[in-house]
TIKOLMI-185269 format. One record per residue (C-alpha): residue number from 1; chain; x, y, z. Coordinates in pm, 1 decimal. Layout:
<rs>
   pos   unit         px         py         pz
   NUM      A          X          Y          Z
...
</rs>
This chain:
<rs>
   pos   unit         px         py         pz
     1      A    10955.7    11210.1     7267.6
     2      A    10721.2    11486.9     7484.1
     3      A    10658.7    11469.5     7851.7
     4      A    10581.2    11139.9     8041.2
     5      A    10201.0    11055.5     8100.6
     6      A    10121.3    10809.3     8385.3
     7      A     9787.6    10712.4     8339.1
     8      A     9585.5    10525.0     8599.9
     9      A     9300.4    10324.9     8533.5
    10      A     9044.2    10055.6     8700.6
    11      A     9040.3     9749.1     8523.2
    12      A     8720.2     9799.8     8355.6
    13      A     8708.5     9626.2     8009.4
    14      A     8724.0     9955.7     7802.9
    15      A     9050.7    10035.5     7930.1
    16      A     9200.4     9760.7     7832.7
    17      A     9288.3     9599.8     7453.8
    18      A     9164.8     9800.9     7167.0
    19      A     9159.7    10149.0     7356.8
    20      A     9495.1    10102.3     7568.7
    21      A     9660.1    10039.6     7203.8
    22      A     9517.4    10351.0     7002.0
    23      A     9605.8    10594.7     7282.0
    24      A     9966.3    10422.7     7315.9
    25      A     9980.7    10486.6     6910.4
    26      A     9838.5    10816.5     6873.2
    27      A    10022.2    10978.0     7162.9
    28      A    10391.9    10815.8     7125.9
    29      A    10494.1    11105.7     6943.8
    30      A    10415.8    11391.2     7173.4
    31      A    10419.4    11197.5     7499.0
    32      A    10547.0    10862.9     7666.2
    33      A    10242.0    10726.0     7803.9
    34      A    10231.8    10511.9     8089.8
    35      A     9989.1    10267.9     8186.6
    36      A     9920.6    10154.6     8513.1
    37      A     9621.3     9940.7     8682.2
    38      A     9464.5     9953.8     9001.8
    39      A     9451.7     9680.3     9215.5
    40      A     9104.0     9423.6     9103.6
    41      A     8825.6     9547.3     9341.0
    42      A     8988.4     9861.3     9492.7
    43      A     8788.1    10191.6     9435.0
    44      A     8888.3    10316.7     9733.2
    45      A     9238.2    10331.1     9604.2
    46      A     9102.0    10553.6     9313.8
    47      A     9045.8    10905.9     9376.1
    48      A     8826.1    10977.9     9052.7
    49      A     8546.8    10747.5     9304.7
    50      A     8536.0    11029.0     9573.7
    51      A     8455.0    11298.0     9296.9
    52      A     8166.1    11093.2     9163.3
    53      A     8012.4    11020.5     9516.9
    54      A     8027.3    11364.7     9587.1
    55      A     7804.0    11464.4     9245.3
    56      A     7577.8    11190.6     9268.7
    57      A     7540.6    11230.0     9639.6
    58      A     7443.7    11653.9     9566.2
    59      A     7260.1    11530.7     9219.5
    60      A     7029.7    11243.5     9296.2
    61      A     6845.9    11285.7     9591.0
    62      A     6568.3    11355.7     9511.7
    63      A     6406.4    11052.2     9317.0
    64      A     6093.5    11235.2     9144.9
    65      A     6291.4    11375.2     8934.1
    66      A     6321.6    11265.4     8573.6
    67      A     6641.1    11091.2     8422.1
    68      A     6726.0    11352.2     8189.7
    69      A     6659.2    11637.8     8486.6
    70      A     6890.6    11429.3     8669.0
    71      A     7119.0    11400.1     8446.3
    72      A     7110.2    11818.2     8365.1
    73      A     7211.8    11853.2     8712.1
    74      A     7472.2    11586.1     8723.4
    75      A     7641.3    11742.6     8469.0
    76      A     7587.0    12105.3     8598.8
    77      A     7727.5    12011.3     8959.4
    78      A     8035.5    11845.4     8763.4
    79      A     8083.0    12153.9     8556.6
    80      A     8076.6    12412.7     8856.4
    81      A     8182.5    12216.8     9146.9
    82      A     8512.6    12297.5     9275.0
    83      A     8573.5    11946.4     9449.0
    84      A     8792.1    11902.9     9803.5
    85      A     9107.1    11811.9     9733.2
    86      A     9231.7    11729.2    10103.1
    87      A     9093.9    11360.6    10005.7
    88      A     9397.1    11322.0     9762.1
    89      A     9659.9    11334.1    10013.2
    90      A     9596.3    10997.2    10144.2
    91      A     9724.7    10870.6     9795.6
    92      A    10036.2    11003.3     9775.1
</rs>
């Protein structure tokens, strides 16, 4: 077997059952992948939460605009942004 993946989700339905399976099958010859959970109700504990406050704080503002205009510049910000980091010491 390849390198060890940890892989740390909420516990949102879709990562759960069906999914958590296929990637455990499809990956278990190049990597041993590792699930782990969050904690129920703890998105503080999850840095992926600070990166999307920061893009939707920077994206959606400004309410006239249009759903697809806001979602252009969603995915612009996302695509450029280079986002702090200093956030992720606090979790480990």
């Amino acid at each position: 077997q390849g390198k060890r993946v940890l892989l740390i989700w909420d516990g949102a339905p879709w990562h759960r059952g069906e999914v958590r399976e296929y990637l455990k099958k499809e990956t278990e010859k190049k990597w041993k992948l590792e699930i782990m959970y969050f904690p129920p109700y703890s998105p503080d504990l999850n840095p992926q939460e600070h990166v999307w406050k920061q893009a939707k704080e920077k994206t959606t503002k400004n309410s006239e605009e249009d759903f697809d205009t806001k979602l252009l510049n969603f995915y612009k910000y996302i695509t450029k942004t280079k986002f702090k980091t200093n956030f992720l010491s606090k979790y480990l």
